[in-house]
Each structure stands twice: as structure tokens, then as C-alpha cells.
N, C-alpha and C positions, 0 to 999 in steps of 0.2 A: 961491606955488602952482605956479608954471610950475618954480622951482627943485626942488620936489617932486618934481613927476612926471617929468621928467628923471632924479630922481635916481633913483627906482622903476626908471625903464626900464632905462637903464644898468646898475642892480645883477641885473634880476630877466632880464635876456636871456639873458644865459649859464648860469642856471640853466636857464630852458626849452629851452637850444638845446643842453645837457649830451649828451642821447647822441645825437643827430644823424638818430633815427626820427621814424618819425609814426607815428600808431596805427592807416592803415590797412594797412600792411603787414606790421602786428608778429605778429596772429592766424593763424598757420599750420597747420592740420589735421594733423597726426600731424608736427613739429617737434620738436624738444625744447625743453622748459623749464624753470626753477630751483623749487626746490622747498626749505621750513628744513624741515628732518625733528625740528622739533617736534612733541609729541603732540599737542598743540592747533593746528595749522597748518591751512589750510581754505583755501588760495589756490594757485596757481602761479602763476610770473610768467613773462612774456618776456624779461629780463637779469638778469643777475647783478648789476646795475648797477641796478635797480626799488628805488624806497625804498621800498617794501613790504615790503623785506625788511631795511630799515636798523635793524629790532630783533629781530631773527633770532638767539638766543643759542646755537643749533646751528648743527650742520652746513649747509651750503648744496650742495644736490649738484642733478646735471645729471639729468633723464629725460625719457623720451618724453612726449609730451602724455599718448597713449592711456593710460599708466602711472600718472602723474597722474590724468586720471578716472577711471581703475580702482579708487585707493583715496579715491574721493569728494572730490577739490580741485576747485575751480572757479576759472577766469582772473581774476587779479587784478582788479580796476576801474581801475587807476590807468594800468595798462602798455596794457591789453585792450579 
């Protein structure tokens, strides 16, 4: 069991520690952020780097926040 959870730890660290933020300074009022200009897309993220967007079969392009709620996206959960 101890061999386990070692081994968990070890594997699953450097995923969490992947971009190097924390989520309370990722939310920035008028920032930019990434956005899949799929038609069905309904999120913006905070990186380009968000796997939120690791099934994004479009474009990934950069806009403003305000730009993003302008055409009805709301902050990821994952990143936000």
C-alpha cells in the first residue's frame, strides 16, 4: 500500500505542478484569454496550456475576456 501511494505521488506531482499557477491569480477582469472557435465552444480558458481545451479540433486563438463574454463564453471551471 505505502508502495502505492508513493507511487501515485511521484507520478501525479508534476502533473499538478505542470503550469506553475494557482487558480487564485489566474481570473483577471479584462485579461485575455484562449478561446476553440468551435461552434459549439461555451468556455474560455486561462492558458493555452488549459486541458480544457486538449479536444479543441479548431483554431485556439488569443481574445480579450470582455470579447469572450461578449459572445456568451463563460471561464472554464478547470483553469477559473
Amino acid at each position: 500500500m505505502k508502495y502505492l501511494l508513493g507511487t501515485f505521488i511521484i507520478l501525479a506531482l508534476p502533473c499538478l505542478m505542470a503550469t506553475g499557477e494557482t487558480n487564485e491569480h489566474r481570473y483577471e477582469a479584462g485579461g485575455s484569454v484562449y478561446v476553440c472557435q468551435s461552434p459549439g465552444a461555451k468556455r474560455f480558458h486561462c492558458a493555452r496550456s488549459c486541458r480544457g481545451l486538449n479536444n479543441c479540433k479548431h483554431t485556439i486563438t488569443q481574445v480579450s475576456q470582455a470579447k469572450a463574454e461578449g459572445i456568451g463564453l463563460t471561464p472554464c471551471k478547470m483553469c477559473y
